[in-house]
C-alpha positions as CSV (number, residue, x, y, z in Angstrom):
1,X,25.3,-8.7,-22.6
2,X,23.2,-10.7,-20.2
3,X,19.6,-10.3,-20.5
4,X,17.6,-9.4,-17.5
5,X,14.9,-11.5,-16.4
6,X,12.0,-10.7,-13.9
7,X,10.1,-13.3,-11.5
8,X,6.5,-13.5,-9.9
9,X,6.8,-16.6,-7.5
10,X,4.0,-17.6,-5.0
11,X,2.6,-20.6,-3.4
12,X,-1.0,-21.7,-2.3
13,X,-2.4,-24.2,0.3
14,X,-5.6,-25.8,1.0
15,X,-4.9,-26.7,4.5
16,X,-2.1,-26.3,6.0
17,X,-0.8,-29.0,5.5
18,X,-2.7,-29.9,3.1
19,X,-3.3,-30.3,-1.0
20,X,-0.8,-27.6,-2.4
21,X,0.4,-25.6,-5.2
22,X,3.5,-23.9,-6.5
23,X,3.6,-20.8,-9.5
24,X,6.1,-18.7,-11.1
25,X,5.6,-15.8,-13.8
26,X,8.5,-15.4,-15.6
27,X,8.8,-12.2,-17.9
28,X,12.3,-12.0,-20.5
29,X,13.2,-10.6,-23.7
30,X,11.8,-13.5,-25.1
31,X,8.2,-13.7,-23.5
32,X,6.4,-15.1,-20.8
33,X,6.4,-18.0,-19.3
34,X,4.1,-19.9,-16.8
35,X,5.0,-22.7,-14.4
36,X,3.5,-24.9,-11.7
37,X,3.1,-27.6,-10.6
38,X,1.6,-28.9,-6.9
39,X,1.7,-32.1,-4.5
40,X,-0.7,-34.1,-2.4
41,X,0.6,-33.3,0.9
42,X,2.6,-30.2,2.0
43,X,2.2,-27.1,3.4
44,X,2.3,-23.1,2.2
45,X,5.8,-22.4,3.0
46,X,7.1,-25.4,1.2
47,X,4.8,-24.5,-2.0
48,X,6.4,-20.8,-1.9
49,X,10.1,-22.1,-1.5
50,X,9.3,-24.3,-4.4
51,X,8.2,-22.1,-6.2
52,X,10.9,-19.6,-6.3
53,X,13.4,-23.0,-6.9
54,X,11.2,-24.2,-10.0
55,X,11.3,-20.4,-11.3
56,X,15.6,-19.7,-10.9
57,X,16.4,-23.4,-12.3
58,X,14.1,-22.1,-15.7
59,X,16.5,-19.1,-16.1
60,X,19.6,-19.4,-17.4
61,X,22.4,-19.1,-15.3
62,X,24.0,-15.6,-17.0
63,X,21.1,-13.7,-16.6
64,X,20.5,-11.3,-13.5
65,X,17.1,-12.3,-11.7
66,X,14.8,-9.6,-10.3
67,X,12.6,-12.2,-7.8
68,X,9.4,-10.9,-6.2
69,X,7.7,-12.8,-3.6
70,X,4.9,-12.1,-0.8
71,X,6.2,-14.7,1.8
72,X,8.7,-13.0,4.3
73,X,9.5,-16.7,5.5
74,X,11.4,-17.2,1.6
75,X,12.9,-13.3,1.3
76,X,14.3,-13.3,4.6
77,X,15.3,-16.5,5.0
78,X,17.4,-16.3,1.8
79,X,18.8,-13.2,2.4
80,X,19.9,-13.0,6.2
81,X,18.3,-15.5,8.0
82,X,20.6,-18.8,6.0
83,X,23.5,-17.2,7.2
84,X,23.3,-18.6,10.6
85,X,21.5,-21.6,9.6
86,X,24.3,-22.9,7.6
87,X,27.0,-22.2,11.0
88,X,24.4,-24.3,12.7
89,X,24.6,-27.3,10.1
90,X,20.7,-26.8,9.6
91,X,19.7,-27.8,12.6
92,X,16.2,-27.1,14.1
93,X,15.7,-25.8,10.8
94,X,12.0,-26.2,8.9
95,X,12.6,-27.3,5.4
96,X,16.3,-28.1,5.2
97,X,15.9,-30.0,2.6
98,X,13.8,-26.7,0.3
99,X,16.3,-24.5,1.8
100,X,19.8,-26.4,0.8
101,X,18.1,-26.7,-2.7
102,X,17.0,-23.1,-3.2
103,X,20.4,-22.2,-1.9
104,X,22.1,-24.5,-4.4
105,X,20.3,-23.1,-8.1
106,X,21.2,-19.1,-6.5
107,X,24.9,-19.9,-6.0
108,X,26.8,-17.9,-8.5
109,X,23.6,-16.3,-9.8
110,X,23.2,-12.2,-10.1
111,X,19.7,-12.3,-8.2
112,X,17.9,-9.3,-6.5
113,X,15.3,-10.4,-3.7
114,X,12.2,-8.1,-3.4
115,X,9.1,-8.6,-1.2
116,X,5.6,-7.7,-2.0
117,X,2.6,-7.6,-0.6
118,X,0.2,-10.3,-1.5
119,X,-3.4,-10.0,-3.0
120,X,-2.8,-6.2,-3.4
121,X,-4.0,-6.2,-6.9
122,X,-0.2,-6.0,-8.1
123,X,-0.5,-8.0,-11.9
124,X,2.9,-10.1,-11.5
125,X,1.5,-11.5,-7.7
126,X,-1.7,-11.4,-9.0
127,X,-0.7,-14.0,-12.0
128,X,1.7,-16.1,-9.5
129,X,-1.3,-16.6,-6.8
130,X,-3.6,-18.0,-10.0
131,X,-0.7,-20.1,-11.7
132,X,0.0,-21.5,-8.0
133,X,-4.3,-22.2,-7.1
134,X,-4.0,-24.2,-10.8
135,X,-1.0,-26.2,-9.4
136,X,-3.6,-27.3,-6.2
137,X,-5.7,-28.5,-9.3
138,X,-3.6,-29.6,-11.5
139,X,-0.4,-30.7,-9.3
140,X,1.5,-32.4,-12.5
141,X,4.3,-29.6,-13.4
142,X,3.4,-27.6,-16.5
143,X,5.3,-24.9,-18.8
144,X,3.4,-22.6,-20.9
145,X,4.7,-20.3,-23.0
146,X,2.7,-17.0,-24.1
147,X,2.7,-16.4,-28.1
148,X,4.5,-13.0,-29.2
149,X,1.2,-12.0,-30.3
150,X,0.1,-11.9,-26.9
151,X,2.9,-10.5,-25.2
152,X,1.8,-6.8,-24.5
153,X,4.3,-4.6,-22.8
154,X,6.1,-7.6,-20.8
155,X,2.8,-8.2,-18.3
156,X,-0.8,-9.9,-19.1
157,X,-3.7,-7.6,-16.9
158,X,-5.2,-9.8,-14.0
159,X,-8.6,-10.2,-15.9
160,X,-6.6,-11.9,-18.9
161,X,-5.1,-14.1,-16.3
162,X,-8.4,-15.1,-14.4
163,X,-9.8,-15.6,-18.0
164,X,-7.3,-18.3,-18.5
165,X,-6.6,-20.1,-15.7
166,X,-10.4,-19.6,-13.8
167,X,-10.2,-22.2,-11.3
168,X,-13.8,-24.3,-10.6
169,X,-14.4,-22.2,-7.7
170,X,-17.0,-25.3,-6.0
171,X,-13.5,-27.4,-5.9
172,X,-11.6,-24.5,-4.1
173,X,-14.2,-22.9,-2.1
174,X,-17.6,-24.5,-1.9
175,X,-19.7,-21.8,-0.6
176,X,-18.5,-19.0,-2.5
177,X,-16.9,-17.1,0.8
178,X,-13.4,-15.9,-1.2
179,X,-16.1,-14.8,-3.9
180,X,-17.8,-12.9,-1.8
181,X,-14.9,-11.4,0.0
182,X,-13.2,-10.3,-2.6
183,X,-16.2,-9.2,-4.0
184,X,-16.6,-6.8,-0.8
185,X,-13.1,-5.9,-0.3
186,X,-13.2,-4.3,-4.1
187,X,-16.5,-2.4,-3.4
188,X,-14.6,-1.1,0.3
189,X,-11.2,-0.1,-1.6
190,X,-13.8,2.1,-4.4
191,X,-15.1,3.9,-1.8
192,X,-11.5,4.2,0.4
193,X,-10.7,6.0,-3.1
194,X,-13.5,8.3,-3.7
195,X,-13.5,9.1,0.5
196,X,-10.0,10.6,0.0
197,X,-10.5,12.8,-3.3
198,X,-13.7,14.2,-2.4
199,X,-12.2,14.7,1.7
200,X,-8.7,15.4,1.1
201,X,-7.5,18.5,3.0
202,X,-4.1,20.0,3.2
203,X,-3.2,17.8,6.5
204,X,-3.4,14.9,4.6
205,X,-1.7,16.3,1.2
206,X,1.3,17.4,3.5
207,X,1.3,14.2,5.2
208,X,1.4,12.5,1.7
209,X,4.1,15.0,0.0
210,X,6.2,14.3,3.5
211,X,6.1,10.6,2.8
212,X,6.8,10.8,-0.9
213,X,10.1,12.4,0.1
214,X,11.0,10.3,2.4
215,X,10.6,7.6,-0.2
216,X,12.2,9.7,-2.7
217,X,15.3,10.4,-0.3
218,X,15.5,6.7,0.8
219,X,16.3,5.7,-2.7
220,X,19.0,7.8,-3.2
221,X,20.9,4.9,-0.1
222,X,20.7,1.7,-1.0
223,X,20.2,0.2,2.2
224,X,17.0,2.0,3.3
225,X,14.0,0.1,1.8
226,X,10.7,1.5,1.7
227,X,7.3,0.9,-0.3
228,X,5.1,3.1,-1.5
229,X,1.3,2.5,-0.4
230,X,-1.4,0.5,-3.0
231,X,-3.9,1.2,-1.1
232,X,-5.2,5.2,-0.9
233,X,-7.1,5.7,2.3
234,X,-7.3,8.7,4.2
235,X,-6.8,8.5,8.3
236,X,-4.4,8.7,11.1
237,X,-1.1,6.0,10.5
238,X,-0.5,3.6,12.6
239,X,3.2,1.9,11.8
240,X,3.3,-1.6,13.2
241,X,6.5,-1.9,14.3
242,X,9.9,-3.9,15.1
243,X,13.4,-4.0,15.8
244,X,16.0,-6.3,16.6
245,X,19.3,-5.3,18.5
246,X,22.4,-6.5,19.9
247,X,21.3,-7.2,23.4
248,X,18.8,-6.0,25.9
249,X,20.2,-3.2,27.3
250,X,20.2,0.4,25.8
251,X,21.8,2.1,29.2
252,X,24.7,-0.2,28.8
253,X,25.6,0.7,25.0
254,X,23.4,-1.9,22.8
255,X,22.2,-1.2,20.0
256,X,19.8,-1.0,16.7
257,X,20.6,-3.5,14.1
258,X,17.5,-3.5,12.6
259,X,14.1,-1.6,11.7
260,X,11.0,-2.8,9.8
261,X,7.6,-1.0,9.8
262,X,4.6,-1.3,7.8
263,X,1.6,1.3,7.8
264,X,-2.3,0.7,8.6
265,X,-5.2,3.0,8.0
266,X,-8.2,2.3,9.0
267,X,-7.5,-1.1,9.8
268,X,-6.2,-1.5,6.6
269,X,-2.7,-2.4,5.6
270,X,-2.0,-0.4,2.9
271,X,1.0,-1.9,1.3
272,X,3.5,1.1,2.6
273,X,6.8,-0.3,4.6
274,X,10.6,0.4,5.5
275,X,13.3,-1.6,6.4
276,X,16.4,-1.0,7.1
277,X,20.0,-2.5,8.3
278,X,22.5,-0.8,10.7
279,X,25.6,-1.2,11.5
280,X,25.9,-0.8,15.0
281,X,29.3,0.2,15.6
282,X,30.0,-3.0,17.9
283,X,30.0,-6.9,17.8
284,X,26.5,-8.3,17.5
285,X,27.4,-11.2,20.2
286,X,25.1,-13.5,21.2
287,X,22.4,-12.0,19.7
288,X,23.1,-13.9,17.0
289,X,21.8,-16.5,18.1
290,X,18.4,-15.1,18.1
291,X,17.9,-13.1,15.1
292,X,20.7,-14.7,12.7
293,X,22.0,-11.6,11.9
294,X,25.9,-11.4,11.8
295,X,28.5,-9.0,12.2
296,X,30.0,-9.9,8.5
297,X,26.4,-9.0,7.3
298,X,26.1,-5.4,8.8
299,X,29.9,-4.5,8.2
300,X,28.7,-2.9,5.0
301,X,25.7,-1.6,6.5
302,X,24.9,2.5,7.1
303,X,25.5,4.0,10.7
304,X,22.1,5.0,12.7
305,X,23.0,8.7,12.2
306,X,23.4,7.7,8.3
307,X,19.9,6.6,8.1
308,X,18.4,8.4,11.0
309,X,16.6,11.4,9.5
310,X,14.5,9.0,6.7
311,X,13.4,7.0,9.7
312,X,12.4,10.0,11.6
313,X,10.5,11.3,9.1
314,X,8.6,7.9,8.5
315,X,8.2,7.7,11.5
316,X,6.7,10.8,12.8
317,X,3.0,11.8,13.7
318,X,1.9,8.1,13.2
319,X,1.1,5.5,16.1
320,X,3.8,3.5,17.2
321,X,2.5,-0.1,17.6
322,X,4.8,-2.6,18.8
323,X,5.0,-5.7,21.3
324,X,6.9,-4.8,24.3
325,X,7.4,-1.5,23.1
326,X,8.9,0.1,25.9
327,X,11.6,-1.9,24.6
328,X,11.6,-0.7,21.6
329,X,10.9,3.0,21.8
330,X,13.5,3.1,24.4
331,X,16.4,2.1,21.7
332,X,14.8,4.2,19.2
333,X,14.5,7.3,21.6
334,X,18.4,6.5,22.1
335,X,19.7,6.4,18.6
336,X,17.8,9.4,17.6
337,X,18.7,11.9,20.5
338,X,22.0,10.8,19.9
339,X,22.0,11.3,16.6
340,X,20.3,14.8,17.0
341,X,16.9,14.6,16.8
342,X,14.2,14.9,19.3
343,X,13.1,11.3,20.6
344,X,10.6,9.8,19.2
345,X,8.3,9.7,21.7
346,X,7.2,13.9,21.4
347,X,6.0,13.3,17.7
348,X,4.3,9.3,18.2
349,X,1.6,8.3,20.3
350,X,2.5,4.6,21.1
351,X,0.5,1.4,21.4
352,X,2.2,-1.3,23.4
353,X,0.3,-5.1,22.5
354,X,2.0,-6.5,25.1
355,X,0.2,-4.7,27.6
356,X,-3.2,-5.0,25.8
357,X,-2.4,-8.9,25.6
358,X,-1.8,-9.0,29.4
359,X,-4.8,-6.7,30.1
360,X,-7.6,-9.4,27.8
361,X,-5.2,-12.5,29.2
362,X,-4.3,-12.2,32.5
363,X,-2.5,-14.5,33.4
364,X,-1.5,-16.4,30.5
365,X,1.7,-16.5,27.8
366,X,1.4,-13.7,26.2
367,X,4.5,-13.5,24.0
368,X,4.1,-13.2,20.3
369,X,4.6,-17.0,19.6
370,X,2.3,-17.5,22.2
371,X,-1.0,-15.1,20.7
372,X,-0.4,-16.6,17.0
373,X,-1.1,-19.8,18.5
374,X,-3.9,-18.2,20.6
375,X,-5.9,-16.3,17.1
376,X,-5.2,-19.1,14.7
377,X,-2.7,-16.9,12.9
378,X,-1.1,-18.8,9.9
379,X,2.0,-19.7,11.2
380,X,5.4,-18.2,9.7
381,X,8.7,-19.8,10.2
382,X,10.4,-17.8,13.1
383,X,13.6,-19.8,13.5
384,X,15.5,-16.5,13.7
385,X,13.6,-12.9,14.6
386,X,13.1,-10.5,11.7
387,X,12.1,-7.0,12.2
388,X,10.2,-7.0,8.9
389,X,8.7,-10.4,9.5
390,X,7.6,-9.9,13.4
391,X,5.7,-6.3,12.2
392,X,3.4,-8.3,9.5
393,X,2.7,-11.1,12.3
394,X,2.6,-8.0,15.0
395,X,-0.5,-6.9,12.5
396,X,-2.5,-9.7,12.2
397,X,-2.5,-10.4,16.0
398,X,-3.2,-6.5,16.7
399,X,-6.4,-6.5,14.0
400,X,-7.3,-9.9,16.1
401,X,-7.6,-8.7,19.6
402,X,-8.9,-5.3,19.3
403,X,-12.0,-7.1,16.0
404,X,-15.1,-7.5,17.0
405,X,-15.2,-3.1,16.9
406,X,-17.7,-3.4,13.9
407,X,-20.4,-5.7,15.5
408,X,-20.5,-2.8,18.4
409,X,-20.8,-0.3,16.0
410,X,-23.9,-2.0,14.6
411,X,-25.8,-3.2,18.2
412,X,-25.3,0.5,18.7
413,X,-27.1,1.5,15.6
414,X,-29.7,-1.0,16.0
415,X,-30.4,0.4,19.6
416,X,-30.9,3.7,18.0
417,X,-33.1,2.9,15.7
418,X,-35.6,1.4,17.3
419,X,-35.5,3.6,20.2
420,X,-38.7,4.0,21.3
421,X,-40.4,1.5,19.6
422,X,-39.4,-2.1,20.7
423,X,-43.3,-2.5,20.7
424,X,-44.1,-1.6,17.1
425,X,-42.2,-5.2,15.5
426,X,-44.5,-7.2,13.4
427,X,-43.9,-11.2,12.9
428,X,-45.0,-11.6,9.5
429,X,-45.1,-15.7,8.3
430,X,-44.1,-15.7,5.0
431,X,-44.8,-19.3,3.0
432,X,-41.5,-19.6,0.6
433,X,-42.0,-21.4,-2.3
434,X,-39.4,-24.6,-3.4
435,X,-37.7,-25.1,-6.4
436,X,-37.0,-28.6,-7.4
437,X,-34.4,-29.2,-10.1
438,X,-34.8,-29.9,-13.5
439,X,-33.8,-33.8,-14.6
440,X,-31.2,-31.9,-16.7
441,X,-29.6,-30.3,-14.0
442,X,-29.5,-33.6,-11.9
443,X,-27.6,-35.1,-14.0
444,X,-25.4,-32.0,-14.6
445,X,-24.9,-31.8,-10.9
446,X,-23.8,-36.0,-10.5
447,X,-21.0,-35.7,-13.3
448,X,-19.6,-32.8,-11.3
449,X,-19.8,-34.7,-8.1
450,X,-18.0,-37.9,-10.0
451,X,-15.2,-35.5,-11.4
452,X,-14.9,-34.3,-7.7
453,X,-14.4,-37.7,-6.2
454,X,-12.3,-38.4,-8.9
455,X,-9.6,-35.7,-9.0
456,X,-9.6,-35.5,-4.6
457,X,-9.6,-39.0,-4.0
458,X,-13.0,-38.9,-1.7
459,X,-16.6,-38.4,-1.2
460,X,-18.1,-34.6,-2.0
461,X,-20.0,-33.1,0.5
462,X,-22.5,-32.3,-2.4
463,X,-23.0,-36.0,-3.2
464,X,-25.8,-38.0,-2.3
């Protein structure tokens, strides 16, 4: 009997592009295993496509592959989107070359694609992200194999793995920023927790019984995919949102084809998603062309009313945010009165971003494409649409143009607290004293600068 073999794969960037890295966490009956490997010049979604390539060529070619990843751009693209890419002969295609590889070590494989969310604290993404940030350091491909003695219930806890591979943070992130974020993001998440089991009423514990059966009920179809949250916050849902359908027009009989969702608290994402697949019950056409999804793929795929109550109840009491979503809520509205259920706008407020992108930049592009460019959002490949995919982008532009909520928050604080007495401020002149360092530490401090210059090929900003 084949054995069954689990993967962590997940790529890094400094720059994009840039110096890069590549690392896969391979857990079998026989241990673990740890590869990467990196290269000069590349960028992040090439590191995460290698990646899951170096990881499937280690495994033997019997055994069935459970592969989790937190890039969209590899899941998707290797489950629906290469589809079309092939009837196109790759063209317009980033990465053919990646892609026609990866495509080559899963054919005739038993492999199971999963996405995850990264930097969630998950161990398996956890020990990917630090195997790929040693490939950046290390780029020359390495293999390391755990002893049996170390090998504890299939998985090595994140603090083991940041006690072996901690990375020279002054080479990856010279003025300790990632330090400190993390640093406050773990403090924010302690207190998320203790908020919600010292203020959690019965609201909230319905809300989270509701959702637990949803999850619970989509797992009984196999074509309903929803996560369970990492992240316990308490506060209303907001359910960034997408779909993709078979044409423009829901009055003259289009359709859903597609539904992906992820949920934010408190401006928080906290790891809880759906997606699902539909067959729409007519020829995809020409839509094809924009969101590579083809009528072979969803032949095998539930009917809306199939899926349609597990949606709803997802769905309902959060806010709806979506691009365009007049669009959207008026296919969703569609498919759920017609499959019996009240539309969806009676139990969702909805957020359009469209309209808030129109209302902060009048007239300019305003498209999706068009505010990633706009924010600096790290770009993902968007060759074909993907419900799933557009939702996480949809997220990062939403948290950019409605930020800046916090500084607000804290003028208006200030203003408080010195109401009244703008007068009573006091300059006090303060004479701080300088350290000089010791000869020792001089010397300490030139050998790192050397080992700097030597590994990146140019001068450190810390050098003389």
């Amino acid at each position: 009997m084949s054995q069954t073999i689990t993967l962590y794969v997940d790529g890094a960037c400094k720059g994009n592009p840039g110096l890069g890295g590549w690392g896969a966490y391979i857990i079998s009956q026989d241990g673990e295993h740890k590869l990467f490997g990196g290269e000069a010049e590349t960028t992040n979604n090439r590191m995460e496509l290698t990646a899951a390539i170096e990881g499937i060529s280690f495994c033997p070619t019997d055994a069935k592959l459970i592969i989790w990843t937190d890039s969209n751009y590899v899941k998707q693209g290797i489950t629906e989107w290469i589809h079309g890419w092939k009837k196109k002969n790759w063209k317009d295609v980033k990465n053919p070359d990646l892609w026609q590889k990866l495509d080559q070590v899963c054919i005739g494989r038993d492999i199971e694609w999963n996405w995850i969310k990264g930097h969630a604290g998950h161990t398996g993404n956890e020990m990917a992200d630090q195997l790929a940030n040693l490939g950046v350091l290390q780029p020359e491909k390495q293999h390391i194999v755990v002893p049996q003695s170390e090998w504890i219930g299939h998985q090595l806890s994140v603090a083991d793995a940041k006690k072996k591979f901690e990375n020279d943070w002054l080479l990856d992130d010279p003025f300790g920023l990632d330090v400190a974020d993390e640093h406050i993001d773990n403090e924010s998440l302690q207190e998320d927790q203790v908020d919600v089991e010292l203020t959690e009423t019965d609201e909230s514990k319905d809300t989270v019984s509701s959702l637990n059966e949803t999850i619970e009920q989509s797992k009984k179809h196999p074509h309903i995919v929803t996560t369970p949250a990492t992240l316990n916050v308490q506060g209303p849902r907001q359910l960034i949102l997408d779909t993709e359908t078979t044409g423009f027009y829901f009055q003259d009989g289009d359709r859903i084809i597609e539904v992906g969702a992820i949920e934010m608290i408190n401006r928080k994402l906290t790891g809880s998603s759906i997606h699902i697949y539909i067959n729409p019950e007519k020829p995809v056409g020409e839509s094809e062309n924009i969101h590579g999804i083809s009528d072979d793929f969803l032949k095998d795929k539930p009917k809306y009313a199939e899926i349609a109550d597990v949606l709803f109840d997802y769905l309902k009491g959060a806010e709806i945010i979506a691009h365009n979503a007049t669009f959207d809520m008026n296919f969703l509205n569609t498919e759920f009165k017609r499959a019996g259920l009240p539309t969806l706008s009676e139990v969702c407020d909805v957020t359009d971003t469209l309209a808030l992108a129109k209302s902060k930049h009048p007239g300019q592009k305003n498209s999706l494409d068009a505010l990633v460019r706009r924010y600096d959002i790290p770009a993902r490949d968007r060759t074909f649409h993907g419900a799933l995919l557009d939702a996480e982008i949809l997220s990062d532009v939403y948290l950019a143009m409605t930020g800046g909520q916090v500084s607000f928050d804290m003028d208006a604080l200030s203003q408080n607290e010195n109401h009244g007495q703008q007068n009573g401020r006091k300059r006090v002149q303060i004479d701080l004293p300088i350290i000089l360092p010791e000869p020792e530490e001089l010397i300490r401090h030139e050998t790192w600068v050397k080992q700097f210059e030597e590994k990146q090929g140019k001068a450190c900003f810390f050098g003389k």
